[in-house]
C-alpha positions in Angstrom: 157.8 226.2 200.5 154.5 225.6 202.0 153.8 223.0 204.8 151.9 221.0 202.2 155.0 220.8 199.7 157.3 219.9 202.4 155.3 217.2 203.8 154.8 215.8 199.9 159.0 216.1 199.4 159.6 214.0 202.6 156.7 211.2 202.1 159.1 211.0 198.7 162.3 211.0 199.4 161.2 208.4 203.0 159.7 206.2 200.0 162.7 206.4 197.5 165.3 205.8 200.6 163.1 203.2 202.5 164.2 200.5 199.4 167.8 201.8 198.7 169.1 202.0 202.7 170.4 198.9 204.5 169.7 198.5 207.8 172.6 197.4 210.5 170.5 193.7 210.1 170.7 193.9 206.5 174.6 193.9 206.8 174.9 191.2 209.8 173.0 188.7 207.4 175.2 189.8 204.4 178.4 189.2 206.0 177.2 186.4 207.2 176.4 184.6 204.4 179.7 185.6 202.5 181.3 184.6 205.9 179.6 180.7 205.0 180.2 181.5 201.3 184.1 182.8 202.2 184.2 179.5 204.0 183.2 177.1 201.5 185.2 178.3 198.7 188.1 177.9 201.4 187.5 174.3 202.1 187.1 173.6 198.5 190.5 175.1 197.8 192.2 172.8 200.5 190.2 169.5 199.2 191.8 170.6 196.0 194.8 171.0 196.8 194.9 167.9 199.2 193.8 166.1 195.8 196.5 167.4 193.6 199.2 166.4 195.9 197.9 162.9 196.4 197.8 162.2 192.8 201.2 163.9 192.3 202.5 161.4 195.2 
C-alpha cells in the first residue's frame, strides 16, 4: 500500500468515526439528562400515586 493510499484510508475512516464516536463528555451530559429525565418521571409517579390514594380516602 503506498504512503499516499494509507494517508487517503485514515483521513476516511478519522472522518466516518469523528461523527459516530462519543466522547467521555458526550456520555456525562447524556446520563445527565436521563438522570433529570429518570427524576421527573419519578416524581410524577409519586404525585400520582399520592393522588389516587387521596381520592380513594
Amino acid at each position: 500500500m503506498a504512503e499516499n493510499e494509507a494517508r487517503a484510508y485514515a483521513h476516511a475512516l478519522d472522518e466516518a468515526l469523528r461523527d459516530a464516536v462519543a466522547t467521555k463528555s458526550d456520555l456525562r451530559e447524556m446520563e445527565l439528562r436521563l438522570t433529570v429525565k429518570l427524576g421527573g418521571m419519578l416524581a410524577a409517579g409519586v404525585a400520582m400515586a399520592a393522588a389516587l390514594v387521596k381520592l380513594i380516602h
